[in-house]
mmJSON file of the N, C-alpha and C atoms, coordinates in Angstrom:
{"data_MODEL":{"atom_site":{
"group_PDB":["ATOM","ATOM","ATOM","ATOM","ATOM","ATOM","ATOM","ATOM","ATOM","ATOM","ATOM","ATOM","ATOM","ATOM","ATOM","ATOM","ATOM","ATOM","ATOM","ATOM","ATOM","ATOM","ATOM","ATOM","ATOM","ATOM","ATOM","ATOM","ATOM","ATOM","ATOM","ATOM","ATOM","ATOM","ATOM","ATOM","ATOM","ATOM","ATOM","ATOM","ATOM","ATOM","ATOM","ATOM","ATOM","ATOM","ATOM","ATOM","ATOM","ATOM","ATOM","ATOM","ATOM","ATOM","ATOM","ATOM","ATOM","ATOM","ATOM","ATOM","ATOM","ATOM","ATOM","ATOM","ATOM","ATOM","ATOM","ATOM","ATOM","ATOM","ATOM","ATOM","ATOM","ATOM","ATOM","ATOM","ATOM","ATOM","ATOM","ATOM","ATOM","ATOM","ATOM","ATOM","ATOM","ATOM","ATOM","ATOM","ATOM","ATOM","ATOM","ATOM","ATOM","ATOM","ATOM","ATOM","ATOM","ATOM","ATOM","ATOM","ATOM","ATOM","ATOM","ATOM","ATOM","ATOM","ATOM","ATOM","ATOM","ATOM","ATOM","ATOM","ATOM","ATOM","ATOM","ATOM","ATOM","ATOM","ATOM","ATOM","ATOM","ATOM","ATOM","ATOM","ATOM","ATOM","ATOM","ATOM","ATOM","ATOM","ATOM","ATOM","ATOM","ATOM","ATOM","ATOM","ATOM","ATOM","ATOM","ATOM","ATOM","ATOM","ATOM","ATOM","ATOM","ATOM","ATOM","ATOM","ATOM","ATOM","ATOM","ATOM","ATOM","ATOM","ATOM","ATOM","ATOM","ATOM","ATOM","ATOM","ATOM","ATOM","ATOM","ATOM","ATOM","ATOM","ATOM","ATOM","ATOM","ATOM","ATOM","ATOM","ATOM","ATOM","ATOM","ATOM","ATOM","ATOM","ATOM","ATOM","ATOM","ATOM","ATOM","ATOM","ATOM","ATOM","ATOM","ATOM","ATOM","ATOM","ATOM","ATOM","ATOM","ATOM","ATOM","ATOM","ATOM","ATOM","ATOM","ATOM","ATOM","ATOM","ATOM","ATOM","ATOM","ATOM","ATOM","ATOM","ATOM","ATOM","ATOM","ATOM","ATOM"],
"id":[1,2,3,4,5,6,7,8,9,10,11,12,13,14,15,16,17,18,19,20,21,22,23,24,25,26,27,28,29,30,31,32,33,34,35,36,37,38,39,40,41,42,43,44,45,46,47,48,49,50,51,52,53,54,55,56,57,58,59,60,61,62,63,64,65,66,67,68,69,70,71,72,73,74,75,76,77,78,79,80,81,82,83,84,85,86,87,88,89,90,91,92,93,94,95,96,97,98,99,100,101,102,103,104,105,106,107,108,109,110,111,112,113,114,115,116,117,118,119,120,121,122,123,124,125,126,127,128,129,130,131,132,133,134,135,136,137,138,139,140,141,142,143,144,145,146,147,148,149,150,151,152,153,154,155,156,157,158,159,160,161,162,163,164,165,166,167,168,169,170,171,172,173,174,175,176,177,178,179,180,181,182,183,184,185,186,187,188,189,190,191,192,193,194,195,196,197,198,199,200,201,202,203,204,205,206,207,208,209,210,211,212,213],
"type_symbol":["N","C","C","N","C","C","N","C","C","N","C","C","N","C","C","N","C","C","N","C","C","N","C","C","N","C","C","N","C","C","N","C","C","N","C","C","N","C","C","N","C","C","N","C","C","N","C","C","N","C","C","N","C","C","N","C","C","N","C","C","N","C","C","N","C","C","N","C","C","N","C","C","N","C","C","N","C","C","N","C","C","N","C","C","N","C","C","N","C","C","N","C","C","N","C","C","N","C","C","N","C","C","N","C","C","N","C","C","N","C","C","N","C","C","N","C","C","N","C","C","N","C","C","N","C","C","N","C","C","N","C","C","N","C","C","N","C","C","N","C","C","N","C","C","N","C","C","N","C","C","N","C","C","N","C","C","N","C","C","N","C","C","N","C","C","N","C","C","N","C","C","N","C","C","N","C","C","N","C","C","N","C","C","N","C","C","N","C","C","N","C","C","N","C","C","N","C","C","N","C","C","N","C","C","N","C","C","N","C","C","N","C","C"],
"label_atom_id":["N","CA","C","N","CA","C","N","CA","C","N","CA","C","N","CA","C","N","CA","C","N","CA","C","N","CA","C","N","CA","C","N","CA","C","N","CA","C","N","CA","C","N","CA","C","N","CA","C","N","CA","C","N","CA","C","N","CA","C","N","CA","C","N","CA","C","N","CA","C","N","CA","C","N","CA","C","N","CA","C","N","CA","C","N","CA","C","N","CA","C","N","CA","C","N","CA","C","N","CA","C","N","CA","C","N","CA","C","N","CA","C","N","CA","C","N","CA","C","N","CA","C","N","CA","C","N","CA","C","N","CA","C","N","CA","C","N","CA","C","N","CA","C","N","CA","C","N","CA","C","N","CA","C","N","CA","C","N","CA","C","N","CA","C","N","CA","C","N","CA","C","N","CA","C","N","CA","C","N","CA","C","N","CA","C","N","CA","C","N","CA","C","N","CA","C","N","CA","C","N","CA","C","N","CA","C","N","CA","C","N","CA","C","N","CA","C","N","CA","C","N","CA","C","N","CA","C","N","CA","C","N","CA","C","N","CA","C","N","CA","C","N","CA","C","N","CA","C"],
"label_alt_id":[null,null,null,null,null,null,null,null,null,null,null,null,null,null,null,null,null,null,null,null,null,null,null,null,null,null,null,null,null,null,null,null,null,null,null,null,null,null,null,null,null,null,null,null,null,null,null,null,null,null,null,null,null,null,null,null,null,null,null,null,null,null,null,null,null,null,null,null,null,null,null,null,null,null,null,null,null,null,null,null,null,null,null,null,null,null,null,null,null,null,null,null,null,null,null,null,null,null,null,null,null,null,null,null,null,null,null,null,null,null,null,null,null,null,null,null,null,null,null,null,null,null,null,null,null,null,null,null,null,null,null,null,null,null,null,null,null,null,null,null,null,null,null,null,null,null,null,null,null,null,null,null,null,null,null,null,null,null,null,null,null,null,null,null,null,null,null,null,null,null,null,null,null,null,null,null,null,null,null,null,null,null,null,null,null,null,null,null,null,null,null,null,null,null,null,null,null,null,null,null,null,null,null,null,null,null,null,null,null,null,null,null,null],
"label_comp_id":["UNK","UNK","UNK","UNK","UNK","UNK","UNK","UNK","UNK","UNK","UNK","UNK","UNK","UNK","UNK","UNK","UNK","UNK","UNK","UNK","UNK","UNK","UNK","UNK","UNK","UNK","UNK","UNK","UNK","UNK","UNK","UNK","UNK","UNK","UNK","UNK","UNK","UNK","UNK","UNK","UNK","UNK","UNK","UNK","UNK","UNK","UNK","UNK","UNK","UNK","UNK","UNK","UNK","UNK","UNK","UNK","UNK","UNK","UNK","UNK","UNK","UNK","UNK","UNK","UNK","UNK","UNK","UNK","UNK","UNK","UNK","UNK","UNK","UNK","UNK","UNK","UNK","UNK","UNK","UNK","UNK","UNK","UNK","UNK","UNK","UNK","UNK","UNK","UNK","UNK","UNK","UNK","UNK","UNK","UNK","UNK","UNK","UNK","UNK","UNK","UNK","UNK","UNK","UNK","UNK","UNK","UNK","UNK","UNK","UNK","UNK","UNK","UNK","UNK","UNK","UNK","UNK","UNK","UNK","UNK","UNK","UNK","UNK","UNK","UNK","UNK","UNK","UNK","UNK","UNK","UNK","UNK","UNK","UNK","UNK","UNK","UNK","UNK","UNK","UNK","UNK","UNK","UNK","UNK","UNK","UNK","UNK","UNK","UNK","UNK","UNK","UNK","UNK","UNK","UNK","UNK","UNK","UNK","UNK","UNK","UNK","UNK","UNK","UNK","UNK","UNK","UNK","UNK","UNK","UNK","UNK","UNK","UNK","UNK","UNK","UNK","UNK","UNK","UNK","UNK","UNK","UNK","UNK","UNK","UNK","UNK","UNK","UNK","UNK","UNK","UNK","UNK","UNK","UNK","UNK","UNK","UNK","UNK","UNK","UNK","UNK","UNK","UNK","UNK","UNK","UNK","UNK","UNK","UNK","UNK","UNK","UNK","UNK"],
"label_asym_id":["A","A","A","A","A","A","A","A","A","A","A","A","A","A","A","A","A","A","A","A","A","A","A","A","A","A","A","A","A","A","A","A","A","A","A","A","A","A","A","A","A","A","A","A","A","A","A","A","A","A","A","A","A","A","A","A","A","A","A","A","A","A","A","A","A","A","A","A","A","A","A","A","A","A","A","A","A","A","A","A","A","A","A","A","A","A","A","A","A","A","A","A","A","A","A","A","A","A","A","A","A","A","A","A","A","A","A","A","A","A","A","A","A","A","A","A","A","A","A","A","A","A","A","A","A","A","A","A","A","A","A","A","A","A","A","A","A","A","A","A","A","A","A","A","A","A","A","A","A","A","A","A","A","A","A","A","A","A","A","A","A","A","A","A","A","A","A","A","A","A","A","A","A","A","A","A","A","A","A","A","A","A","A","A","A","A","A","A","A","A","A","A","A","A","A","A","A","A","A","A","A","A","A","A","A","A","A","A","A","A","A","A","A"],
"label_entity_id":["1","1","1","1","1","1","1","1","1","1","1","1","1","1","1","1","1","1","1","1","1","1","1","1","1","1","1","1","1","1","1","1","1","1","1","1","1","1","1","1","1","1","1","1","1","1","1","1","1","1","1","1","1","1","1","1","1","1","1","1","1","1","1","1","1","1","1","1","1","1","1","1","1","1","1","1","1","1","1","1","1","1","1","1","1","1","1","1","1","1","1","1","1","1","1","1","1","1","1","1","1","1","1","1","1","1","1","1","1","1","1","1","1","1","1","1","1","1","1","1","1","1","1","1","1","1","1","1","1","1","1","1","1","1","1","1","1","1","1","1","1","1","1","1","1","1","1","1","1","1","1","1","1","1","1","1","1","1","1","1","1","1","1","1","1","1","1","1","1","1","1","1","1","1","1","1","1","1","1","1","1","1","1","1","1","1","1","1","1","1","1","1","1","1","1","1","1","1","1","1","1","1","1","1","1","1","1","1","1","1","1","1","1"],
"label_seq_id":[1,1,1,2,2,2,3,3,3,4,4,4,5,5,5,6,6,6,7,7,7,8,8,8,9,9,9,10,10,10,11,11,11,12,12,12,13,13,13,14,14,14,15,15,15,16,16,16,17,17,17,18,18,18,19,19,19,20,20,20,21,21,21,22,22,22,23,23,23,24,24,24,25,25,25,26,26,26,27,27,27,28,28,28,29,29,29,30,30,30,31,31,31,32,32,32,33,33,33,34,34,34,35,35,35,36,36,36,37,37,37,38,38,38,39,39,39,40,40,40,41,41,41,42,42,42,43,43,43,44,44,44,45,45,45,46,46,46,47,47,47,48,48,48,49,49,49,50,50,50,51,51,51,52,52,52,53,53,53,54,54,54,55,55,55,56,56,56,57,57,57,58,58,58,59,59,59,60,60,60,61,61,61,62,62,62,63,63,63,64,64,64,65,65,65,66,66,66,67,67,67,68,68,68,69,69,69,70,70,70,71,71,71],
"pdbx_PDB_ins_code":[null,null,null,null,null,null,null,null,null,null,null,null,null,null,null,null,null,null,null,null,null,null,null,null,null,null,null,null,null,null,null,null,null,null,null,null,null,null,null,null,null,null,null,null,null,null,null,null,null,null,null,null,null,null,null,null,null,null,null,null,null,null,null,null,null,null,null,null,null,null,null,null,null,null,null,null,null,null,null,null,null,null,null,null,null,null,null,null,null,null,null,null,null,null,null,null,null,null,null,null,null,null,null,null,null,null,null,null,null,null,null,null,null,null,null,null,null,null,null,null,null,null,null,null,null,null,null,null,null,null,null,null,null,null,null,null,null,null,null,null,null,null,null,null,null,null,null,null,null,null,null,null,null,null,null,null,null,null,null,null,null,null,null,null,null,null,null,null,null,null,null,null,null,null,null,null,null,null,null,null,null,null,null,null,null,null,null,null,null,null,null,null,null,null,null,null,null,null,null,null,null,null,null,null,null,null,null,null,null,null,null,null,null],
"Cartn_x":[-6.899,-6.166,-4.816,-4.172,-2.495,-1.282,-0.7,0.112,0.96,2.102,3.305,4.41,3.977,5.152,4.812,5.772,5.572,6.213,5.205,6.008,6.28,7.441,7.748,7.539,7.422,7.444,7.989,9.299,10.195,10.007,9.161,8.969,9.844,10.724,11.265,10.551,10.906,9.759,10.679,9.583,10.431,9.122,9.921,9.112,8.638,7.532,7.215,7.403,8.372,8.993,7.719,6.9,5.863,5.026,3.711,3.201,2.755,2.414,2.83,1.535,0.754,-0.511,-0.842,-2.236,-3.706,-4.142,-4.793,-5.639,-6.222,-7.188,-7.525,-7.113,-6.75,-5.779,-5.926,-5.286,-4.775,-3.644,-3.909,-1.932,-1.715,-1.382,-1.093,-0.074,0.547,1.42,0.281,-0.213,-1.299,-2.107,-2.599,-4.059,-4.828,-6.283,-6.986,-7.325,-8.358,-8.493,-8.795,-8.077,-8.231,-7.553,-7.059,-6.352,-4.427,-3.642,-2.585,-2.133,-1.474,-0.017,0.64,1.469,2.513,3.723,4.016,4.744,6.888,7.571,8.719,9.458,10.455,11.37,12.164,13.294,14.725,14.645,14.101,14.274,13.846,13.603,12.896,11.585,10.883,9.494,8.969,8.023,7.155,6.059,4.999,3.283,3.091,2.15,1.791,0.106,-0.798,-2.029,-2.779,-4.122,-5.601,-6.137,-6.701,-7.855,-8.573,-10.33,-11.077,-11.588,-12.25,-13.11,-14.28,-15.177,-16.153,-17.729,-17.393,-18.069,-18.392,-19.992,-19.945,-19.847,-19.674,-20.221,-18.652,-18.325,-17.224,-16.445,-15.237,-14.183,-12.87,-12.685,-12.128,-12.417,-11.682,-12.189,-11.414,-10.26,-9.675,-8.178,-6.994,-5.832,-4.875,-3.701,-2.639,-1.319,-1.15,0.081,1.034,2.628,3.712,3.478,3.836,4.002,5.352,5.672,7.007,7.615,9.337,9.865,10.312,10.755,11.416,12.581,12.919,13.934,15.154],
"Cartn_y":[-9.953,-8.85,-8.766,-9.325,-9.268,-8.664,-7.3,-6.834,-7.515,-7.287,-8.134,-7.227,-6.22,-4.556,-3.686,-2.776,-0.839,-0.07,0.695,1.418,3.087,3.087,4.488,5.706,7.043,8.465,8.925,8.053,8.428,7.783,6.142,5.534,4.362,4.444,2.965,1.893,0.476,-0.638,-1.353,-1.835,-2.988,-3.946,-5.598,-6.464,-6.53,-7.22,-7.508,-8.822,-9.022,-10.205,-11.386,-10.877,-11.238,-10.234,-11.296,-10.612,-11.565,-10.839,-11.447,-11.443,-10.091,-9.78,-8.568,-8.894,-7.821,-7.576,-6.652,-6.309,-4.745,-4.748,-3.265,-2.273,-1.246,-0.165,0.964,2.023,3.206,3.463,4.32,5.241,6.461,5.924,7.241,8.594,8.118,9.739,10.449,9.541,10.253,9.941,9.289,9.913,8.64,8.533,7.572,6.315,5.705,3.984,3.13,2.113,0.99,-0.225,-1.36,-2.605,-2.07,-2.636,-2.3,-4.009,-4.039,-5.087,-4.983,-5.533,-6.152,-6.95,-5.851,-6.401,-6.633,-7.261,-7.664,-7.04,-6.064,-5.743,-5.592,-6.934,-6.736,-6.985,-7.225,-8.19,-7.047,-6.111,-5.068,-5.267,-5.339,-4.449,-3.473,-3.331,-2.222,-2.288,-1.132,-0.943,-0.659,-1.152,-0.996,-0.873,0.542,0.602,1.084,0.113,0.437,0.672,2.117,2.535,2.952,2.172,1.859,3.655,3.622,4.907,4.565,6.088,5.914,5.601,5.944,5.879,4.468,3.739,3.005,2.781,3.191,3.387,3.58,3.333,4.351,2.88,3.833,2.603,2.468,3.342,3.636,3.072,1.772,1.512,1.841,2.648,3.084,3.61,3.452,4.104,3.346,2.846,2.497,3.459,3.308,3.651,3.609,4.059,3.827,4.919,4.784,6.527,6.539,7.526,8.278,8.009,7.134,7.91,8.633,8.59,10.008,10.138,11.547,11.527,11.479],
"Cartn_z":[-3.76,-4.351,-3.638,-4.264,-3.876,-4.571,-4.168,-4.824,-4.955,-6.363,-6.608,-7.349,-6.962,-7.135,-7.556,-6.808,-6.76,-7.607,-7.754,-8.943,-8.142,-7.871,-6.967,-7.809,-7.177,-7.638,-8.699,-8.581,-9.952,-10.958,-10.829,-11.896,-11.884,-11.109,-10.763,-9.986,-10.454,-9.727,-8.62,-8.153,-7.152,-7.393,-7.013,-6.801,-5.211,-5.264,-3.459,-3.548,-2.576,-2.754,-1.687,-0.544,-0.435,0.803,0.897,1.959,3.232,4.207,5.545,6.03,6.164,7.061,6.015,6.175,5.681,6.681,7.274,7.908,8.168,8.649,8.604,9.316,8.987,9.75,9.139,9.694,9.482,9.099,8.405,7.967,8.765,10.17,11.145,10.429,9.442,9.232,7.784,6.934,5.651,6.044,7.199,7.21,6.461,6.936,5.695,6.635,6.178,6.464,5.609,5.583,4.803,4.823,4.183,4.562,4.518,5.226,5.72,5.358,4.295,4.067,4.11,5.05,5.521,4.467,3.742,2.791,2.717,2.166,2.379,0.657,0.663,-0.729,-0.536,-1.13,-1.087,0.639,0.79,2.449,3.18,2.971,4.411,4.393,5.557,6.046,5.635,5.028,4.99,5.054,4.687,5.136,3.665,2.939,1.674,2.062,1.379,2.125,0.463,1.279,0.351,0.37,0.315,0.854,-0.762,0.154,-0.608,-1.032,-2.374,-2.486,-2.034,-1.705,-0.717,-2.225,-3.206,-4.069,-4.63,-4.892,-5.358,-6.978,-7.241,-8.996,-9.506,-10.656,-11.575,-11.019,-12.281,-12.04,-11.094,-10.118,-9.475,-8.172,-7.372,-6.37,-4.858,-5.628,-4.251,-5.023,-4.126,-3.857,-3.273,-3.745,-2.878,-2.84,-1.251,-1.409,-0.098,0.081,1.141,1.658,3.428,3.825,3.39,3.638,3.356,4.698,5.147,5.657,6.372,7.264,8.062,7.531,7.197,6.67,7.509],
"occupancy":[1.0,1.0,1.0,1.0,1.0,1.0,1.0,1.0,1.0,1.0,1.0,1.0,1.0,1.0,1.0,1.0,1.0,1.0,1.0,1.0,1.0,1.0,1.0,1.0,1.0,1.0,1.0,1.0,1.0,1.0,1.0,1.0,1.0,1.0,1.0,1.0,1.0,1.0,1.0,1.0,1.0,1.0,1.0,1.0,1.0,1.0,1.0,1.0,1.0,1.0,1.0,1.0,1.0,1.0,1.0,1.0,1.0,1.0,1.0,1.0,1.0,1.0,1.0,1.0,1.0,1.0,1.0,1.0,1.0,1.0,1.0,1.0,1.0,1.0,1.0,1.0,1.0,1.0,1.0,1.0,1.0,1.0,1.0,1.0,1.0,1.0,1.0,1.0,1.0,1.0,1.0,1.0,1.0,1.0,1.0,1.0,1.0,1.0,1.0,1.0,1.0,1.0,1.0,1.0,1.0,1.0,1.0,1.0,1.0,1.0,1.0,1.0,1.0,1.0,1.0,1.0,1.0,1.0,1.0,1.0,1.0,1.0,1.0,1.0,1.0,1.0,1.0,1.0,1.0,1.0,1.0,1.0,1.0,1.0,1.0,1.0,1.0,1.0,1.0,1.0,1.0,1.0,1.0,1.0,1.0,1.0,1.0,1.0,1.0,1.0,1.0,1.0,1.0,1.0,1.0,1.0,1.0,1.0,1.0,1.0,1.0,1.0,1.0,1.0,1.0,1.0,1.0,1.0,1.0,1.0,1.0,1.0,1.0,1.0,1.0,1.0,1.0,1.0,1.0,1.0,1.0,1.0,1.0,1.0,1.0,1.0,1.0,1.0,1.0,1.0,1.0,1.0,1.0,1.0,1.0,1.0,1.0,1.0,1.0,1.0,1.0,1.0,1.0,1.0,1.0,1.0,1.0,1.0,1.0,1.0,1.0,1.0,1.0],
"B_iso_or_equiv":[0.0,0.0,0.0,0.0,0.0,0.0,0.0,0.0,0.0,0.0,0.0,0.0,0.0,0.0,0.0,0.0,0.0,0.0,0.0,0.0,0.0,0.0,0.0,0.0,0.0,0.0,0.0,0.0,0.0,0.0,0.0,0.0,0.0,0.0,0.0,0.0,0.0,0.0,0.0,0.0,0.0,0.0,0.0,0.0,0.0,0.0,0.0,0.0,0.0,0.0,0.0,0.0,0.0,0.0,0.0,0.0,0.0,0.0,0.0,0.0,0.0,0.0,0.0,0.0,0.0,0.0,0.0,0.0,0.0,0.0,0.0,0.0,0.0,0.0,0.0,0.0,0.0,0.0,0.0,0.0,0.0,0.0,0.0,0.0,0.0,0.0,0.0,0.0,0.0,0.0,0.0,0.0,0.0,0.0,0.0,0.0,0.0,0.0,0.0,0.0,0.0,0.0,0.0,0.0,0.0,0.0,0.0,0.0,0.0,0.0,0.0,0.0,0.0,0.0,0.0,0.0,0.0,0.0,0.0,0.0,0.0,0.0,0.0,0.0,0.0,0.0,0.0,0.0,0.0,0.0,0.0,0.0,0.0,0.0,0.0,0.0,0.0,0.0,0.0,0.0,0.0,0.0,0.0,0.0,0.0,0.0,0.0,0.0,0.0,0.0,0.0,0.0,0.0,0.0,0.0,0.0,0.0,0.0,0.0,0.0,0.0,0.0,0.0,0.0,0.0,0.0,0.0,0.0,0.0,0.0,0.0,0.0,0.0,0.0,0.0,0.0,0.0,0.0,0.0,0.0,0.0,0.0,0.0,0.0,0.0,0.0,0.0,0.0,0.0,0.0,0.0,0.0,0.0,0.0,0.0,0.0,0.0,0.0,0.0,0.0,0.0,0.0,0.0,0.0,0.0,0.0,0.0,0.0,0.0,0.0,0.0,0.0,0.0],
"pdbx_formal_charge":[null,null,null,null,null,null,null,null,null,null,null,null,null,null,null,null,null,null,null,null,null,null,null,null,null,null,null,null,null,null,null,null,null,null,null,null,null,null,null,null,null,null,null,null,null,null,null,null,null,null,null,null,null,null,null,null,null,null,null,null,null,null,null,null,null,null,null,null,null,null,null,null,null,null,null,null,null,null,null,null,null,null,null,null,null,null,null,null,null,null,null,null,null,null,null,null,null,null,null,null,null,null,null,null,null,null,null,null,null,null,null,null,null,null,null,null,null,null,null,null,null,null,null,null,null,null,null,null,null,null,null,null,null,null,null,null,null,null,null,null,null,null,null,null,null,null,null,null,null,null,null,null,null,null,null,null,null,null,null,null,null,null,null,null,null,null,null,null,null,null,null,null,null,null,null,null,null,null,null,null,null,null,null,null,null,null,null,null,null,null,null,null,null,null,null,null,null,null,null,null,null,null,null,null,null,null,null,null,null,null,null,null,null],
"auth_seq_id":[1,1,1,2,2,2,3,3,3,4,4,4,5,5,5,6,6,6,7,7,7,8,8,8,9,9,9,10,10,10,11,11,11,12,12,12,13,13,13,14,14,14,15,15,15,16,16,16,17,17,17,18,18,18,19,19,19,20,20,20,21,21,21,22,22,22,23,23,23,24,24,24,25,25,25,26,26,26,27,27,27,28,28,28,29,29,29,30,30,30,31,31,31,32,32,32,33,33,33,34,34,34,35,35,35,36,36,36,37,37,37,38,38,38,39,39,39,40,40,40,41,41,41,42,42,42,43,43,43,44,44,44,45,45,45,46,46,46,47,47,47,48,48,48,49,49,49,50,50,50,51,51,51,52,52,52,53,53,53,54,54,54,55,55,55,56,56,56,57,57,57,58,58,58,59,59,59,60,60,60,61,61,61,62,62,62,63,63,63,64,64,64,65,65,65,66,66,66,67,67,67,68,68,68,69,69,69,70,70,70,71,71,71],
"auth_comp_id":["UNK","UNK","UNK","UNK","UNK","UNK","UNK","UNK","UNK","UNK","UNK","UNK","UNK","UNK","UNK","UNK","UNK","UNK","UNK","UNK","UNK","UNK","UNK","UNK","UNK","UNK","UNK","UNK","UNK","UNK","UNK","UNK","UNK","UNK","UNK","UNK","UNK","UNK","UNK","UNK","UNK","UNK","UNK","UNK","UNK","UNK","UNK","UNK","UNK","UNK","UNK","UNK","UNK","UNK","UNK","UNK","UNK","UNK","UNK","UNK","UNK","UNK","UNK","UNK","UNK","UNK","UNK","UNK","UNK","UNK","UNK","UNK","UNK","UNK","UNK","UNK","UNK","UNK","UNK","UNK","UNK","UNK","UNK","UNK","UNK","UNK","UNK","UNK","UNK","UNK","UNK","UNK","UNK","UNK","UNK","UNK","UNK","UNK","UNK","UNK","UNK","UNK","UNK","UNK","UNK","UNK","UNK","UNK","UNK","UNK","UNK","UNK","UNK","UNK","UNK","UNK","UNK","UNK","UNK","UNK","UNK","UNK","UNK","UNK","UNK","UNK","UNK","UNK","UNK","UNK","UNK","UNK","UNK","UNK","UNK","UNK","UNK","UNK","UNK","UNK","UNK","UNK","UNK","UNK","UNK","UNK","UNK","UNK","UNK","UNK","UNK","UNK","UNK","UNK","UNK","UNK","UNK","UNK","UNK","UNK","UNK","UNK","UNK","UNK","UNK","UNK","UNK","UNK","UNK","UNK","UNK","UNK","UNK","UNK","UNK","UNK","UNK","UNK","UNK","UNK","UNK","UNK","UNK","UNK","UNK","UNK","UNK","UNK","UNK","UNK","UNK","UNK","UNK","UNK","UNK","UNK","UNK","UNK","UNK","UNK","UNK","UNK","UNK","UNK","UNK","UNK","UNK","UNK","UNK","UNK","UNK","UNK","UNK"],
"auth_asym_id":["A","A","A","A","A","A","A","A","A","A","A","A","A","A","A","A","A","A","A","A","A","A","A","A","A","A","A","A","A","A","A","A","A","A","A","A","A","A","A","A","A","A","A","A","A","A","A","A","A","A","A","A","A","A","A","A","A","A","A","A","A","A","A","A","A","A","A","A","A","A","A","A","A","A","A","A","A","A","A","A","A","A","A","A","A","A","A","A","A","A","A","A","A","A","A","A","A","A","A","A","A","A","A","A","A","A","A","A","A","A","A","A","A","A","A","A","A","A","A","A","A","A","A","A","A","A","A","A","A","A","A","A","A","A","A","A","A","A","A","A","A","A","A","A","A","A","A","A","A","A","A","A","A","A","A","A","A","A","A","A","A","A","A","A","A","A","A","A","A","A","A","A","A","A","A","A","A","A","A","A","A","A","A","A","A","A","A","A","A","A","A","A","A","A","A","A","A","A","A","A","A","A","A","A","A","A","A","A","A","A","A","A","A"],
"auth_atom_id":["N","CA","C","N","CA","C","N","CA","C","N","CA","C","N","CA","C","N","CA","C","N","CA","C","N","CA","C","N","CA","C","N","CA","C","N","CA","C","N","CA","C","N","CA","C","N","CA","C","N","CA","C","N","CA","C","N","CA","C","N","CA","C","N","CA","C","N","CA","C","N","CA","C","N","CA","C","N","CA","C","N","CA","C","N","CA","C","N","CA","C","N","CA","C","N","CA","C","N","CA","C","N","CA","C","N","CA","C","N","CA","C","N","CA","C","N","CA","C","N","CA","C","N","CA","C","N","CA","C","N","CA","C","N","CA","C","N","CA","C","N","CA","C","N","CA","C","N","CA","C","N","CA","C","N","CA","C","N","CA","C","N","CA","C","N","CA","C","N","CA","C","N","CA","C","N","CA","C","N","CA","C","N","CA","C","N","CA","C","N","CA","C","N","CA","C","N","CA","C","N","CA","C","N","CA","C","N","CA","C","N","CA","C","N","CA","C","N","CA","C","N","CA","C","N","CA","C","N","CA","C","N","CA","C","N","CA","C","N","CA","C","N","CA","C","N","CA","C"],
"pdbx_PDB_model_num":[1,1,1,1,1,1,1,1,1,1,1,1,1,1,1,1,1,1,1,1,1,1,1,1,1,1,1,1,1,1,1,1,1,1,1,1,1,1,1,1,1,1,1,1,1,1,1,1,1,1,1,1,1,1,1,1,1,1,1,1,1,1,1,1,1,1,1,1,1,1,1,1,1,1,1,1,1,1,1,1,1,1,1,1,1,1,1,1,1,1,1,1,1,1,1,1,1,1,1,1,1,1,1,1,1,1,1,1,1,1,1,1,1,1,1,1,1,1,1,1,1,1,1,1,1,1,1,1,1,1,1,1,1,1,1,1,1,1,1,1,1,1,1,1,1,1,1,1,1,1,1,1,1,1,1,1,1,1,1,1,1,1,1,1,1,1,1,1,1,1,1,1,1,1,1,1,1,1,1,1,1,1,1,1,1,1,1,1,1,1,1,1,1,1,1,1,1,1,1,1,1,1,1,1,1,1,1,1,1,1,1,1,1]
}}}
């Protein structure tokens, strides 16, 4: 499962131009656990995260998303 672009808040996309490292982590500012990629857009760094749902059943197997930011 490899993302290949985001679709931001407002509805604008970006491509992920690639990825570097998976592994399991935390999102120290939202909170949560799940896999942490290491992803590259428009040439910056960022944390792109998946956290799984705790439910087995249904079609919903989790959540991605960026922290926010400091402003």
């Amino acid at each position: 499962m490899l993302p290949e672009e985001l679709t931001w808040e407002n509805g604008r996309k970006y491509t992920i131009d690639r990825v570097t490292e998976i592994r399991q982590a935390s999102a120290a500012k939202a909170g949560g656990q799940g896999d942490r990629y290491t992803i590259f857009v428009r040439g910056r760094q960022s944390y792109l995260f998946f956290e799984r749902n705790g439910s087995l059943t249904g079609n919903n197997l989790g959540r991605w998303f960026v922290e926010r930011k400091a402003a």
